[in-house]
TORDRENSE-228767 format. One record per residue: residue number from 1; chain; x, y, z negated of N, C-alpha, C in turn. Coordinates in steps of 0.02 Angstrom, whole numbers, plus 50000, padded with zeros to 5 digits. Layout:
N
<atom nr="NUM" kette="A" n_X="X" n_Y="Y" n_Z="Z" ca_X="X" ca_Y="Y" ca_Z="Z" c_X="X" c_Y="Y" c_Z="Z"/>
...
***
This chain:
132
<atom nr="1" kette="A" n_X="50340" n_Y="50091" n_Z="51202" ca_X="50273" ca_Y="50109" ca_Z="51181" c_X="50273" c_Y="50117" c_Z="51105"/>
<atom nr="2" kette="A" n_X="50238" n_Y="50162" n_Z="51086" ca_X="50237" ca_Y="50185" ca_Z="50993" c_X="50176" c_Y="50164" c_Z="50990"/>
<atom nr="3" kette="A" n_X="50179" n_Y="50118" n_Z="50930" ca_X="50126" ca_Y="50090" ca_Z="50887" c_X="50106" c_Y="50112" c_Z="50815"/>
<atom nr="4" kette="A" n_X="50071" n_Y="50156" n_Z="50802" ca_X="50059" ca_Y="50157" ca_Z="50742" c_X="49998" c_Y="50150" c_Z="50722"/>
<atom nr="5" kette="A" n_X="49979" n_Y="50104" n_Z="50669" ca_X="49916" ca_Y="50099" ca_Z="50641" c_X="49907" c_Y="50103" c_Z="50568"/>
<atom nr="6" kette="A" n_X="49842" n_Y="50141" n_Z="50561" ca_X="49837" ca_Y="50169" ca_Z="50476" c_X="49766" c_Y="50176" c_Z="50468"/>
<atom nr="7" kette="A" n_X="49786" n_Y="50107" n_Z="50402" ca_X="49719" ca_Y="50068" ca_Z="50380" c_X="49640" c_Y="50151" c_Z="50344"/>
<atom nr="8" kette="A" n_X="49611" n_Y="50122" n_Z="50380" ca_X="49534" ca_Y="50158" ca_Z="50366" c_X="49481" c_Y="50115" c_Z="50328"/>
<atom nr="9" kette="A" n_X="49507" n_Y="50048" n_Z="50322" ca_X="49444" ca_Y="50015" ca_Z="50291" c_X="49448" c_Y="50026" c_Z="50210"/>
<atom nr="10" kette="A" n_X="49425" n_Y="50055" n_Z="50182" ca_X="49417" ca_Y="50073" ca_Z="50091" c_X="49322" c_Y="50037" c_Z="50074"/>
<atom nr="11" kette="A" n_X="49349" n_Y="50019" n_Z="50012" ca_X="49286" ca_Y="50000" ca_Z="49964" c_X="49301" c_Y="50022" c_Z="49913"/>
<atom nr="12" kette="A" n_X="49233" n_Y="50030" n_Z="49879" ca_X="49203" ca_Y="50059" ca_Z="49838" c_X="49149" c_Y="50056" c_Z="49779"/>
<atom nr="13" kette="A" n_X="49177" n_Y="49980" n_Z="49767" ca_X="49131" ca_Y="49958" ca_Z="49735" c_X="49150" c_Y="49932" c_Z="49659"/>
<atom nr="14" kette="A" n_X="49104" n_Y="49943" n_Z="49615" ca_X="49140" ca_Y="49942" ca_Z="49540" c_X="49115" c_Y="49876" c_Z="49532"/>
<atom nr="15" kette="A" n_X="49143" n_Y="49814" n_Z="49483" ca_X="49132" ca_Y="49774" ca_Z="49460" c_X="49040" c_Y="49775" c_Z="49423"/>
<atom nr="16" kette="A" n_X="48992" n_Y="49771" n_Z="49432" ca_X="48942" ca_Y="49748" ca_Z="49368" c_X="48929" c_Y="49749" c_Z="49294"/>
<atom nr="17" kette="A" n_X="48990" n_Y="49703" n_Z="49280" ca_X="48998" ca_Y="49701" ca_Z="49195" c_X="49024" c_Y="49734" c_Z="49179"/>
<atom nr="18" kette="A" n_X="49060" n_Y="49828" n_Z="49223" ca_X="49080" ca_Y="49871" ca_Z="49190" c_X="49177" c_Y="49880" c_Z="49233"/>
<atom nr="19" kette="A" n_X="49182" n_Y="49934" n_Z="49241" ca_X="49239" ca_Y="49949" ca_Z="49259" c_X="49310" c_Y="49920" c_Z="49239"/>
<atom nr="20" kette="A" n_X="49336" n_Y="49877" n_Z="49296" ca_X="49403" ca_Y="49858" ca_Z="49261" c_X="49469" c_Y="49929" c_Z="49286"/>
<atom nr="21" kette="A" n_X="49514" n_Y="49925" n_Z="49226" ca_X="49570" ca_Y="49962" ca_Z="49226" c_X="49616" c_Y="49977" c_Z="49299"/>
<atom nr="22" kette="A" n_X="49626" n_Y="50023" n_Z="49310" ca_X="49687" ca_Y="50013" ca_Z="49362" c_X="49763" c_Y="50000" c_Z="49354"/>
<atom nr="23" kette="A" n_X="49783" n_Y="49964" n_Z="49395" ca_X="49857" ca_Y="49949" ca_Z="49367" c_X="49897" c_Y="49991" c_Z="49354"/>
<atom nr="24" kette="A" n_X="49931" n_Y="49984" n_Z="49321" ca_X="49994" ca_Y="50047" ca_Z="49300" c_X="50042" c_Y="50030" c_Z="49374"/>
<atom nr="25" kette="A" n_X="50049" n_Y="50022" n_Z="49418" ca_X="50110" ca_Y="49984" ca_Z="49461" c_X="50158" c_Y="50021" c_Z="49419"/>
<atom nr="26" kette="A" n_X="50197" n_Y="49964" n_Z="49375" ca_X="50276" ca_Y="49978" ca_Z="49364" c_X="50303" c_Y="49988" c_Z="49405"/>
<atom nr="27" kette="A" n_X="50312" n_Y="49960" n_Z="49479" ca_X="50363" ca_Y="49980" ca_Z="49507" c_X="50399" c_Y="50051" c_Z="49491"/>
<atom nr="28" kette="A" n_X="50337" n_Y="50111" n_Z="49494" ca_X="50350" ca_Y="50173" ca_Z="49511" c_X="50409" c_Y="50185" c_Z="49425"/>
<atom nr="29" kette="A" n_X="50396" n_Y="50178" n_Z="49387" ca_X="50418" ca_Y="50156" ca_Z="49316" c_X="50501" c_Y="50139" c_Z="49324"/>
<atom nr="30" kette="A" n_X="50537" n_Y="50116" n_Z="49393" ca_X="50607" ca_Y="50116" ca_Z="49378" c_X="50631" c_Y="50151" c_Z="49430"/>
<atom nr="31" kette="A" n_X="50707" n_Y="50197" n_Z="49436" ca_X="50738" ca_Y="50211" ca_Z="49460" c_X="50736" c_Y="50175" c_Z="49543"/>
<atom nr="32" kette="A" n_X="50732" n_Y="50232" n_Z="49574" ca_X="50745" ca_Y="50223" ca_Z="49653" c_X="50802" c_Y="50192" c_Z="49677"/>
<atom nr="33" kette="A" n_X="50823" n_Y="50141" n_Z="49721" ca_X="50880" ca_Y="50098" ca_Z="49751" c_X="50880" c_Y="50111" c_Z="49823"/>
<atom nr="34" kette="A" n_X="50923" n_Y="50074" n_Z="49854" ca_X="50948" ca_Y="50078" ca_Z="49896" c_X="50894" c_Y="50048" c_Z="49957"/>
<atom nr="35" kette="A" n_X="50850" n_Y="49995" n_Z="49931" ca_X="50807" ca_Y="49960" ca_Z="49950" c_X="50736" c_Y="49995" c_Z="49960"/>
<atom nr="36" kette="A" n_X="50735" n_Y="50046" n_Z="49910" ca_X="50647" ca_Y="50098" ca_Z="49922" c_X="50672" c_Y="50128" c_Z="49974"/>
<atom nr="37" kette="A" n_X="50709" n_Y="50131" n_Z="50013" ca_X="50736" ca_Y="50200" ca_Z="50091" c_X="50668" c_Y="50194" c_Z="50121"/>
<atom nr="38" kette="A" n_X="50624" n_Y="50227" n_Z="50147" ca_X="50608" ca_Y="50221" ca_Z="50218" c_X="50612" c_Y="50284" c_Z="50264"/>
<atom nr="39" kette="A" n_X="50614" n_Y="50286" n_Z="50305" ca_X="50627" ca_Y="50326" ca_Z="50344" c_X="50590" c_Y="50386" c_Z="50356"/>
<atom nr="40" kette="A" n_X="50604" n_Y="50451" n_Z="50339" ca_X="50572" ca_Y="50500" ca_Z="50329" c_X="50514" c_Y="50520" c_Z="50397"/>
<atom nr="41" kette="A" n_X="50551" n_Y="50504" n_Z="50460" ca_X="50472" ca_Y="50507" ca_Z="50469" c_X="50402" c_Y="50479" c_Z="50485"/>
<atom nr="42" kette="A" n_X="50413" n_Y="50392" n_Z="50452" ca_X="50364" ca_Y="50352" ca_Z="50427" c_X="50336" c_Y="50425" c_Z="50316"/>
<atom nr="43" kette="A" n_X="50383" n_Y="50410" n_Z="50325" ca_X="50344" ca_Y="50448" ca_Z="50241" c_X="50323" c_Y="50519" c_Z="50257"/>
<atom nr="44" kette="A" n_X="50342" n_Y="50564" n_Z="50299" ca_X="50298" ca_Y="50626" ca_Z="50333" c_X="50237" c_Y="50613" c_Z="50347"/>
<atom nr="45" kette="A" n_X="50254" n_Y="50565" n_Z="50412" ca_X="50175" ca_Y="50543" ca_Z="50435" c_X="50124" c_Y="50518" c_Z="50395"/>
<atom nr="46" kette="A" n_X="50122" n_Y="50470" n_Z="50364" ca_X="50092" ca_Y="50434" ca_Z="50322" c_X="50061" c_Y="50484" c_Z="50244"/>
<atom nr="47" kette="A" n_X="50125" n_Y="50537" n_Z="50255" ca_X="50100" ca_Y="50584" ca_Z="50189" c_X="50110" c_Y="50556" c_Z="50116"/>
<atom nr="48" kette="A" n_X="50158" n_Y="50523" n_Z="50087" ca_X="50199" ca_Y="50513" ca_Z="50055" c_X="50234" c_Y="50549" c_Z="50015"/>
<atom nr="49" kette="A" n_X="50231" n_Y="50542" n_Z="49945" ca_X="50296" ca_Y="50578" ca_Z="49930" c_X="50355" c_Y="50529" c_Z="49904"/>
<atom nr="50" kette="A" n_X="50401" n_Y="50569" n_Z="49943" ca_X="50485" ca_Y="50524" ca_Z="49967" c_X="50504" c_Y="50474" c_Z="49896"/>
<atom nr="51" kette="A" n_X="50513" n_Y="50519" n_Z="49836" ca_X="50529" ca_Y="50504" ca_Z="49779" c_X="50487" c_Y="50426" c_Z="49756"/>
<atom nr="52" kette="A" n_X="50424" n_Y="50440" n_Z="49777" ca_X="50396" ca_Y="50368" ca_Z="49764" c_X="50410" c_Y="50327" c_Z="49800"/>
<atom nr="53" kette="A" n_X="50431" n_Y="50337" n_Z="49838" ca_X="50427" ca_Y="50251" ca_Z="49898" c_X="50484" c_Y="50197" c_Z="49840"/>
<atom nr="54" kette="A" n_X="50452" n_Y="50139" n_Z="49849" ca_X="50463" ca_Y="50086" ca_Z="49797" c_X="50467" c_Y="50033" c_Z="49836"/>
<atom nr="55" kette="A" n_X="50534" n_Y="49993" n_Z="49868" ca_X="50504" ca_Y="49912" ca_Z="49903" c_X="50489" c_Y="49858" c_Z="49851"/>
<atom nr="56" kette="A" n_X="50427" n_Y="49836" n_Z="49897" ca_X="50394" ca_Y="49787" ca_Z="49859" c_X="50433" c_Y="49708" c_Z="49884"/>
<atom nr="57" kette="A" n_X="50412" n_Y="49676" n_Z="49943" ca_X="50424" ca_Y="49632" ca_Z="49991" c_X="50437" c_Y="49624" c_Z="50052"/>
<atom nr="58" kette="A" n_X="50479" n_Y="49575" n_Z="50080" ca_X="50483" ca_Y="49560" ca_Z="50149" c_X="50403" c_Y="49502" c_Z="50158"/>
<atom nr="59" kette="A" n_X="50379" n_Y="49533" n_Z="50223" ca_X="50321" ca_Y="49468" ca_Z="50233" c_X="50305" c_Y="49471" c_Z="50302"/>
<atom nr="60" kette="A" n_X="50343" n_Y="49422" n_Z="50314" ca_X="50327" ca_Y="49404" ca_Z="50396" c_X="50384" c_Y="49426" c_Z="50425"/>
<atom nr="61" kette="A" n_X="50384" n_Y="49474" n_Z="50477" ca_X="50435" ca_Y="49498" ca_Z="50503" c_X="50427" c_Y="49603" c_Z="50481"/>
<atom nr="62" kette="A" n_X="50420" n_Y="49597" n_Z="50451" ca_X="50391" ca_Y="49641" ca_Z="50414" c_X="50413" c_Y="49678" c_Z="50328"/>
<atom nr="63" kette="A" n_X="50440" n_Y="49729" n_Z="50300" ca_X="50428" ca_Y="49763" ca_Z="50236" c_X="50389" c_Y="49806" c_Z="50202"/>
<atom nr="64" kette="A" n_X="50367" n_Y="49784" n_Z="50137" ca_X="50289" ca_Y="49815" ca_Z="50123" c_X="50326" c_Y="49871" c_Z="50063"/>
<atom nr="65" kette="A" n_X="50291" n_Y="49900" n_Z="50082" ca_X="50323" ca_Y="49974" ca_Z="50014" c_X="50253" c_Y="49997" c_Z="49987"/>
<atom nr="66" kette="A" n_X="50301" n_Y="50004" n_Z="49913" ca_X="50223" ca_Y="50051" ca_Z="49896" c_X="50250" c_Y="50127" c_Z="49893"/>
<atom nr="67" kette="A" n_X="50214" n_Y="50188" n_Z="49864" ca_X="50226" ca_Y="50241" ca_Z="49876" c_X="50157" c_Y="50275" c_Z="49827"/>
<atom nr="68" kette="A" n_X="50160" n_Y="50330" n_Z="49837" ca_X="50102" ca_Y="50374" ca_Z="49810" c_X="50100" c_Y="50446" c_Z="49853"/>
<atom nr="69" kette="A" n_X="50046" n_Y="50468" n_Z="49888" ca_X="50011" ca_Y="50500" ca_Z="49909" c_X="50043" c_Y="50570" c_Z="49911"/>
<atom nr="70" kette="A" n_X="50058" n_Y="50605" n_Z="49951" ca_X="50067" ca_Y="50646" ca_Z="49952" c_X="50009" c_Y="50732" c_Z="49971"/>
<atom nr="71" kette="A" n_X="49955" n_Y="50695" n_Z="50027" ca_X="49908" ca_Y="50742" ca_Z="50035" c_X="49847" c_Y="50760" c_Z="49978"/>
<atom nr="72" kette="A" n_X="49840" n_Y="50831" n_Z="49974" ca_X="49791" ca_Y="50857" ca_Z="49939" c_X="49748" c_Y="50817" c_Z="49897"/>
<atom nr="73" kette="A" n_X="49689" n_Y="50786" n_Z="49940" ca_X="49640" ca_Y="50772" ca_Z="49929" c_X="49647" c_Y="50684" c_Z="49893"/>
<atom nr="74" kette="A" n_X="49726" n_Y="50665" n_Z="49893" ca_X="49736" ca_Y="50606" ca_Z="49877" c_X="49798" c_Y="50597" c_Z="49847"/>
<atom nr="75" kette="A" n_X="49834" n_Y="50654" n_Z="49808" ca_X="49881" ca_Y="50662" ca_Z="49771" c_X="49876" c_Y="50628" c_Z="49714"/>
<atom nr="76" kette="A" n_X="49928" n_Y="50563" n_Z="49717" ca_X="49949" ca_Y="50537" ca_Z="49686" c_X="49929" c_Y="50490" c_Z="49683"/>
<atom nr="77" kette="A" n_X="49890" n_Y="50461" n_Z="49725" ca_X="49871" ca_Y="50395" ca_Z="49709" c_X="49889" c_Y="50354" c_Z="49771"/>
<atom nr="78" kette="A" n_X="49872" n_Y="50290" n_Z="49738" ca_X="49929" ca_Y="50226" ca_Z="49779" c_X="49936" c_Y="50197" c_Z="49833"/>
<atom nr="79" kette="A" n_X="49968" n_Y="50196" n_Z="49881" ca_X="49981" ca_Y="50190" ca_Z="49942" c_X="49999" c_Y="50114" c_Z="49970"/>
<atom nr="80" kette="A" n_X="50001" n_Y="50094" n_Z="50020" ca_X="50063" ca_Y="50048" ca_Z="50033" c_X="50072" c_Y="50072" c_Z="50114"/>
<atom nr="81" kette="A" n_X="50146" n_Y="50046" n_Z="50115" ca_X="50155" ca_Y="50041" ca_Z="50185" c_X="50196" c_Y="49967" c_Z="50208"/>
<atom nr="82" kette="A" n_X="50160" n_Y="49967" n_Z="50287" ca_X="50171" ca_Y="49899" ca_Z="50310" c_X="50231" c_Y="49921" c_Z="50350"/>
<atom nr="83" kette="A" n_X="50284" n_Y="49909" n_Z="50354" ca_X="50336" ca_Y="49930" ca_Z="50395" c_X="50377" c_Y="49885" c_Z="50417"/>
<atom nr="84" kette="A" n_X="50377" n_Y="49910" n_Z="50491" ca_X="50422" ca_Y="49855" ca_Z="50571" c_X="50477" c_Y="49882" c_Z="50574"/>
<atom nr="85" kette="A" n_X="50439" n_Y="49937" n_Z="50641" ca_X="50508" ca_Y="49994" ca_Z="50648" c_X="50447" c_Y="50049" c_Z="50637"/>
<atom nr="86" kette="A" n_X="50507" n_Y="50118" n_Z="50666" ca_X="50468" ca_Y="50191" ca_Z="50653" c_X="50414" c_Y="50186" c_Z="50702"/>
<atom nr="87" kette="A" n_X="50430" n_Y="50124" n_Z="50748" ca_X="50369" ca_Y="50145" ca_Z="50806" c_X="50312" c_Y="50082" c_Z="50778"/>
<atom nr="88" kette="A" n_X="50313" n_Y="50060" n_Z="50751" ca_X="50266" ca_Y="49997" ca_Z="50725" c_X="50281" c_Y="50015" c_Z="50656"/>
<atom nr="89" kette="A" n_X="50203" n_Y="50056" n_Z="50621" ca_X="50219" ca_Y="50032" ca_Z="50553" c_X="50139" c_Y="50033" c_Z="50525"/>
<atom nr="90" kette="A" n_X="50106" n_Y="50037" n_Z="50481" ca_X="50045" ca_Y="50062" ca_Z="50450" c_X="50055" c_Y="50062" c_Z="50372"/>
<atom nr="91" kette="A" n_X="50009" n_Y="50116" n_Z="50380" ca_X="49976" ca_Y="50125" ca_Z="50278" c_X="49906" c_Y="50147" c_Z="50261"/>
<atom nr="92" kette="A" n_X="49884" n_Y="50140" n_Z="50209" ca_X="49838" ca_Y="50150" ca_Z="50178" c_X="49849" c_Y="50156" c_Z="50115"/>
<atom nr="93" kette="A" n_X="49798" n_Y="50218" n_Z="50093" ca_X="49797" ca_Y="50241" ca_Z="50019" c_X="49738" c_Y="50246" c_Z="49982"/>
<atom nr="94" kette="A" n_X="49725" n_Y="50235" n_Z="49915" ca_X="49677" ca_Y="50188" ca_Z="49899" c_X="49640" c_Y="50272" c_Z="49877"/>
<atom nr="95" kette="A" n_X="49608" n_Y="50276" n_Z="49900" ca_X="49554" ca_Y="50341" ca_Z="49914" c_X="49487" c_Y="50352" c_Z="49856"/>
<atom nr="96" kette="A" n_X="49459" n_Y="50294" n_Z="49847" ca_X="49397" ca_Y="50281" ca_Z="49795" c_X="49423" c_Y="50206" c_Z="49773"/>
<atom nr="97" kette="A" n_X="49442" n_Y="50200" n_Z="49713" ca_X="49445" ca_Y="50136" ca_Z="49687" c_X="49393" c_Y="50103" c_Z="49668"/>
<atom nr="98" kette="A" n_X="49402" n_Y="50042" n_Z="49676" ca_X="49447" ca_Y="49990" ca_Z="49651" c_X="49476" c_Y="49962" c_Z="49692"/>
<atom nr="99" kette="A" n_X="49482" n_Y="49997" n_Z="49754" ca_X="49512" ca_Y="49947" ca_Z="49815" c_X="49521" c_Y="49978" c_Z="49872"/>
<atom nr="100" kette="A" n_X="49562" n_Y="49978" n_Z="49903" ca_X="49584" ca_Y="49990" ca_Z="49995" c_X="49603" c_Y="49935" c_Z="50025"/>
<atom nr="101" kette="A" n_X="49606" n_Y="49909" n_Z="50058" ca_X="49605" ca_Y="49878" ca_Z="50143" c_X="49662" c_Y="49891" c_Z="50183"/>
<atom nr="102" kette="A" n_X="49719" n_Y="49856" n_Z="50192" ca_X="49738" ca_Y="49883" ca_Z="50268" c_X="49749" c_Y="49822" c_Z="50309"/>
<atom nr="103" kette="A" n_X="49728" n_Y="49830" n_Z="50363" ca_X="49723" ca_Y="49767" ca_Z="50411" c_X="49754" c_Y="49776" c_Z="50463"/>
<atom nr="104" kette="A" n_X="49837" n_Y="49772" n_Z="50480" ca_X="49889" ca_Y="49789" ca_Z="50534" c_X="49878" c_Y="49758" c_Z="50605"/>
<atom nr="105" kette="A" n_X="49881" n_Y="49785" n_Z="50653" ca_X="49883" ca_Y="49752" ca_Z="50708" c_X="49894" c_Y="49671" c_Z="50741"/>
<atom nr="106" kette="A" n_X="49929" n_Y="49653" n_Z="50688" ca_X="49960" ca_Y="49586" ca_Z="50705" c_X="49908" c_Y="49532" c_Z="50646"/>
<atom nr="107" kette="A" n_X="49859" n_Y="49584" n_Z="50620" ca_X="49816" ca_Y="49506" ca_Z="50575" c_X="49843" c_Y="49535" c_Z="50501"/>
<atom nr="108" kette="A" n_X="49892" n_Y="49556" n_Z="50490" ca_X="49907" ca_Y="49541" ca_Z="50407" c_X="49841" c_Y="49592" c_Z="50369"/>
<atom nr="109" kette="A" n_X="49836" n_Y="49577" n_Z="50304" ca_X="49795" ca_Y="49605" ca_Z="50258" c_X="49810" c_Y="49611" c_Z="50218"/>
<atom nr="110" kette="A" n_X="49828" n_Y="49675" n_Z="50176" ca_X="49859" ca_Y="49695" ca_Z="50132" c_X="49790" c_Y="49736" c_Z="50072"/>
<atom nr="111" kette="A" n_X="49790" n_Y="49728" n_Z="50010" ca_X="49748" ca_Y="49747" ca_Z="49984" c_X="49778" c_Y="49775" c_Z="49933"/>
<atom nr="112" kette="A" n_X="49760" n_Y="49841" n_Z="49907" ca_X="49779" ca_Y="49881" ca_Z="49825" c_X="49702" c_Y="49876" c_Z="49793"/>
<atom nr="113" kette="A" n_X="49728" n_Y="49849" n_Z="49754" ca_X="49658" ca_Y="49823" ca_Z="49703" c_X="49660" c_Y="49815" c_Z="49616"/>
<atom nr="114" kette="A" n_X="49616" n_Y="49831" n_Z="49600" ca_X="49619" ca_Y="49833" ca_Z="49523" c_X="49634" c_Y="49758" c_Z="49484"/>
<atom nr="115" kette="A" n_X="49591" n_Y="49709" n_Z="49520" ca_X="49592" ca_Y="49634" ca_Z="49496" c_X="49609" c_Y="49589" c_Z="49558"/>
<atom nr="116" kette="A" n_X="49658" n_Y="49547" n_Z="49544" ca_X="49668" ca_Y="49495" ca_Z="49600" c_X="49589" c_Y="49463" c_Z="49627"/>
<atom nr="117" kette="A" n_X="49609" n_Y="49473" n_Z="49720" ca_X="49566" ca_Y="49454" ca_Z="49740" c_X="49530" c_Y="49384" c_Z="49724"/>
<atom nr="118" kette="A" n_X="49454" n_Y="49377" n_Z="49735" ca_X="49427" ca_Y="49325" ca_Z="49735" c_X="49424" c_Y="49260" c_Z="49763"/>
<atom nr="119" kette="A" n_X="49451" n_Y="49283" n_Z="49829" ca_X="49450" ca_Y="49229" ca_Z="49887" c_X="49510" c_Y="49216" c_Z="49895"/>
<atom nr="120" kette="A" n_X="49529" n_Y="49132" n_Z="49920" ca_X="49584" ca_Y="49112" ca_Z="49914" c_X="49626" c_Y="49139" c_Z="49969"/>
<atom nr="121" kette="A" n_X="49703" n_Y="49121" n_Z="49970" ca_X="49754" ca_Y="49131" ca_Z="50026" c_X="49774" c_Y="49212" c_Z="49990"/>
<atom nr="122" kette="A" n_X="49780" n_Y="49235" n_Z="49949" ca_X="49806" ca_Y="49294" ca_Z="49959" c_X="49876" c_Y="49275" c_Z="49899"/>
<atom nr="123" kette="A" n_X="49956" n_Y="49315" n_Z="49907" ca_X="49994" ca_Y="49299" ca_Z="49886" c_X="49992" c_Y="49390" c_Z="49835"/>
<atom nr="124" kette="A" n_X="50030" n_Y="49369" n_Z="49796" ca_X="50042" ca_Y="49443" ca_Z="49751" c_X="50103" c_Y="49461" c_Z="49770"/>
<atom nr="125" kette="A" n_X="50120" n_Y="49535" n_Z="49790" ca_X="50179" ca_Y="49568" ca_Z="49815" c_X="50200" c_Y="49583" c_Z="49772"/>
<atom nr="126" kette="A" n_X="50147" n_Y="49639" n_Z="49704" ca_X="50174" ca_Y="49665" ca_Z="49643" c_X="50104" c_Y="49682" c_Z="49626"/>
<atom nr="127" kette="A" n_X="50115" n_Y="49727" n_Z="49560" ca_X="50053" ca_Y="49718" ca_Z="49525" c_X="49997" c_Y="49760" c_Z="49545"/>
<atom nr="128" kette="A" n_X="49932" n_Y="49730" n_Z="49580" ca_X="49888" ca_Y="49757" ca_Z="49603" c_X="49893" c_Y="49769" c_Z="49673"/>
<atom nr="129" kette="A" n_X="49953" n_Y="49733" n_Z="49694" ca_X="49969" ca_Y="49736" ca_Z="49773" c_X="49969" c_Y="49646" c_Z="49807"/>
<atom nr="130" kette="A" n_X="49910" n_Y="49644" n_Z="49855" ca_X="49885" ca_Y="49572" ca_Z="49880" c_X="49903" c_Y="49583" c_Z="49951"/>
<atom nr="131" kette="A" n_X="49931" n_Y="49520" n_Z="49981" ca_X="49943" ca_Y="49496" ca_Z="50051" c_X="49914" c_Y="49438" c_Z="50084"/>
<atom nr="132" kette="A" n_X="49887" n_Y="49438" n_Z="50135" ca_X="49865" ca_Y="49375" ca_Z="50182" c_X="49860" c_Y="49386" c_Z="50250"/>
***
């Protein structure tokens, strides 16, 4: 059976006291390894471009990548993907900042966000990239 799920929950809401910055993610900032691979057609589907995929972490039974956008209407901006296998994976791309959502089948919650979240339990993958 093929599982794929790809996060739809996005917010959109600016801080009050005024807009905070978006992260630069360094990652994208060094040379590609052996370790950014994912499998071309998780980065087709998902709409990706190849060159960015960046691994972040192992979490759970599970590897989280970041990436940047490959479709039109969302070129270039920041992605992650939750990845099992090619038949179990999800992503989400942060569409209206300051924040996207992805909430995988199995419970995990992955957030791209401008400022570390508010509420406790969430671990930092990399910069501007939250897990729980």
């Amino acid at each position: 059976m093929r599982e794929i799920w790809i996060g739809v929950t996005l917010t959109a809401t600016m801080a009050l006291a005024g807009c905070v910055a978006e992260p630069s993610y360094t990652e994208f900032d060094r040379e590609p390894t052996a370790a950014d691979h994912l499998q071309s057609e998780v980065v087709n589907s998902a709409g990706l471009q190849a060159d960015t995929v960046r691994y972040l972490a192992e979490w759970e039974d599970s590897t989280v990548f970041l990436a940047k956008s490959s479709l039109e209407q969302l070129e270039g901006r920041p992605c992650v993907v939750y990845f099992t296998t090619v038949q179990s994976w999800a992503s989400t791309c942060m569409s209206k900042p300051p924040e996207a959502n992805l909430v995988t089948g199995d419970g995990t919650n992955i957030r791209l966000t401008f400022s570390a979240p508010e509420e406790s339990g969430w671990t930092r993958l990399g910069e501007g990239v939250y897990v729980r």
